[in-house]
Backbone as JSON, one array per atom type, in Angstrom:
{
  "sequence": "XXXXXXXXXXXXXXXXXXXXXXXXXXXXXXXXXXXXXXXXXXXXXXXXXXXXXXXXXXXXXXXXXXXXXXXXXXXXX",
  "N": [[77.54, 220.09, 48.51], [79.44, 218.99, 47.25], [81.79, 219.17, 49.3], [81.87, 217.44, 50.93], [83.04, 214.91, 50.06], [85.18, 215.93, 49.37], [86.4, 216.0, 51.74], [86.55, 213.36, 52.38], [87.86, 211.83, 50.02], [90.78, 213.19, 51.26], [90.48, 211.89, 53.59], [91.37, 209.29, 52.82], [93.34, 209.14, 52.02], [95.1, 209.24, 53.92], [97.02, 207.52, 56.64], [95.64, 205.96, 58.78], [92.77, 204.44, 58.14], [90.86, 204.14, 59.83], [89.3, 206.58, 60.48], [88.4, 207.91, 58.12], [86.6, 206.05, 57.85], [84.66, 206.54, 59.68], [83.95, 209.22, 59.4], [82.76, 209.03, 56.96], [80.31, 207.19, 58.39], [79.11, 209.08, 59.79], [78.75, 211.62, 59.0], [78.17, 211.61, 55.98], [75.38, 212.83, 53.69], [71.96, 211.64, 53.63], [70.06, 209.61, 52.07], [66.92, 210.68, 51.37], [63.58, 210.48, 52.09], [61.07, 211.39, 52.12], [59.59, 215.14, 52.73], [61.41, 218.38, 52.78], [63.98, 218.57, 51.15], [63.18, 216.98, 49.46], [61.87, 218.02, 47.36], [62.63, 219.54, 44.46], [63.24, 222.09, 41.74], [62.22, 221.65, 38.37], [63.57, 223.45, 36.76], [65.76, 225.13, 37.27], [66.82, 223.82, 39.76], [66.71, 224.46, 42.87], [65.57, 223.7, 46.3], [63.24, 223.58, 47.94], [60.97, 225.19, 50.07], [59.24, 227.2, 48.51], [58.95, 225.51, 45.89], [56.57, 225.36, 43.2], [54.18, 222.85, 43.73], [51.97, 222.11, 41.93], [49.6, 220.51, 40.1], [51.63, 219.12, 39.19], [54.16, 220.11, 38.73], [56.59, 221.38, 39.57], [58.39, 223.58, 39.68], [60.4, 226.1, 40.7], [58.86, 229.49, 42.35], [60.18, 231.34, 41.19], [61.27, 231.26, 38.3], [58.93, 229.65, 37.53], [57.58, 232.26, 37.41], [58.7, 233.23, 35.08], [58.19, 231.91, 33.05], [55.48, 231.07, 33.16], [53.8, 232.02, 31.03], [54.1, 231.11, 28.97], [53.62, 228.02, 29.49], [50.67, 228.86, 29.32], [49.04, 230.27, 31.28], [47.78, 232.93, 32.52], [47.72, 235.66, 33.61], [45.63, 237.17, 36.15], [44.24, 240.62, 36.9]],
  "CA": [[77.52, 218.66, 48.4], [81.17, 218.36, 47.04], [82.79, 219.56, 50.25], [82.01, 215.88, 52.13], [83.52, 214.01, 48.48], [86.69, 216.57, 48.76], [87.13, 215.46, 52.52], [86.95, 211.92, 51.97], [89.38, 211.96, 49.69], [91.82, 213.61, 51.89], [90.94, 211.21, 54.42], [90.81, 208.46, 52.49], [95.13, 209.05, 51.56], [95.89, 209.33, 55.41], [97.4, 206.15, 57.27], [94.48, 205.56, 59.29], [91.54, 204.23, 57.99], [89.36, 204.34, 60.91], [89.22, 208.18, 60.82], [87.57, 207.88, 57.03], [84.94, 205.34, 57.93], [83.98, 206.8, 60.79], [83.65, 210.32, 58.62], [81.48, 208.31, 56.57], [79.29, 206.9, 59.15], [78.29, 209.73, 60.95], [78.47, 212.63, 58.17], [77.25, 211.26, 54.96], [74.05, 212.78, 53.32], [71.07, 210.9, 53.79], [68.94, 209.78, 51.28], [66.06, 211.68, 51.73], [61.98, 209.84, 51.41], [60.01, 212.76, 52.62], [60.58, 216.08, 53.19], [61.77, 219.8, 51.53], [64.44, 218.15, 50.51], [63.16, 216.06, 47.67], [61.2, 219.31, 46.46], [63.53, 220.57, 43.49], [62.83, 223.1, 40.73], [63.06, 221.29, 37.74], [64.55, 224.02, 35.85], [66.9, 225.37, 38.23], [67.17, 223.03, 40.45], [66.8, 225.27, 43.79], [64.69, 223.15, 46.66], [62.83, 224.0, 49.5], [59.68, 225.87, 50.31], [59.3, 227.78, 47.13], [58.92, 224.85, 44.81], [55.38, 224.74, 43.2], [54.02, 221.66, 43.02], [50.5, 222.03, 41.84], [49.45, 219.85, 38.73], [53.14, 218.85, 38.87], [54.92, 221.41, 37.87], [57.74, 221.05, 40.19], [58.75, 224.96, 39.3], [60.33, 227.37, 42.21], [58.45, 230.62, 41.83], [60.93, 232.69, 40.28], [61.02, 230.23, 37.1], [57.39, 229.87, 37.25], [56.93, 233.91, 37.18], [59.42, 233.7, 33.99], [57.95, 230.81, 32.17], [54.05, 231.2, 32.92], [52.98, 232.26, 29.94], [54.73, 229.87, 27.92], [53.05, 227.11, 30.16], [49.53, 229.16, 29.26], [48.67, 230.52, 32.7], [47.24, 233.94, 32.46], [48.06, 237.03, 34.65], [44.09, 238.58, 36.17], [44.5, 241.69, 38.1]],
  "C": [[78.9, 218.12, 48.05], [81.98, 218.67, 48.05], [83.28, 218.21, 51.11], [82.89, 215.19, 51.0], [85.17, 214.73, 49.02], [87.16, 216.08, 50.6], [86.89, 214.31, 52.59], [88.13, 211.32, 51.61], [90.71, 212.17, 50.66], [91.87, 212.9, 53.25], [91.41, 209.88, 54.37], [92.7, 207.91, 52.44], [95.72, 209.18, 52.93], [95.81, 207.92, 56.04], [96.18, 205.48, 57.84], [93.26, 205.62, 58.84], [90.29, 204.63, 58.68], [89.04, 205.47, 60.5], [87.87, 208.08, 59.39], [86.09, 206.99, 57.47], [84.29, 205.64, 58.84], [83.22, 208.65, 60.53], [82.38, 209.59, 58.12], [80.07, 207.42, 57.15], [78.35, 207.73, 59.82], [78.06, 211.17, 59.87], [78.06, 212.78, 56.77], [75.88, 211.76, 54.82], [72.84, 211.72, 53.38], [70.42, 210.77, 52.56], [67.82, 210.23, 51.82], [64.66, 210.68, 50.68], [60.9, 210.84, 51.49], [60.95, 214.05, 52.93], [60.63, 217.17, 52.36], [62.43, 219.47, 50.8], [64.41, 217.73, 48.77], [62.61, 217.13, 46.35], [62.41, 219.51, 45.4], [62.81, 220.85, 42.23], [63.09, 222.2, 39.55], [64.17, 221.93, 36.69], [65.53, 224.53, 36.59], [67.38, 224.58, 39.16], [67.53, 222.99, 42.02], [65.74, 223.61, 44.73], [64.58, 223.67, 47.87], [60.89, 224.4, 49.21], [59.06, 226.34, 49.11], [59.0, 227.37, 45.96], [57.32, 224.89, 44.22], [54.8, 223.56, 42.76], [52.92, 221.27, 42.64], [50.24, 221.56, 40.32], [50.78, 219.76, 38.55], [53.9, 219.26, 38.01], [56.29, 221.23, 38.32], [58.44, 222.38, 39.62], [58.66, 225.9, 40.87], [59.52, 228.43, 41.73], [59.07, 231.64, 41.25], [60.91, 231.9, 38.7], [59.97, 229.65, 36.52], [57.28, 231.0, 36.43], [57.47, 234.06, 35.57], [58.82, 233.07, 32.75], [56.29, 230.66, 31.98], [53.32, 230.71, 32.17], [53.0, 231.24, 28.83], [53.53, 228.7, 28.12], [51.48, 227.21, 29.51], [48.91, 229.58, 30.3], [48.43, 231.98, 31.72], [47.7, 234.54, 33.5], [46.11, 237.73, 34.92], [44.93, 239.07, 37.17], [43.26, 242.03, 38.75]]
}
């Protein structure tokens, strides 16, 4: 996410404007309304597929598996 910010900048100090706003028109992040995207872990902060979001937990499964018990979840085999 800081790579678009660090070329900005560097376009931002070059004579020609156009070049920058036209960076910014067409390669800018999106806000994001739907989607994997918006998913994130809240403790790590990972997003995608992985996130669980059941009784809003909002926990990837590796940070789940660690934290569980804490939570009160049980392990049956």
């Amino acid at each position: 996410m800081g790579d678009y910010r660090k070329l900005l900048k560097q376009l931002e100090q070059k004579a020609n404007k156009t070049k920058a706003e036209k960076f910014k028109k067409h390669n800018m992040p999106r806000d994001r309304s739907n989607g994997l995207a918006l998913n994130r872990c809240r403790r790590c902060g990972k997003k995608g597929k992985g996130v669980i979001k059941s009784y809003h937990l909002n926990y990837c499964h590796q940070c789940f598996r660690e934290i569980a018990s804490k939570l009160g979840f049980k392990k049956y085999d």
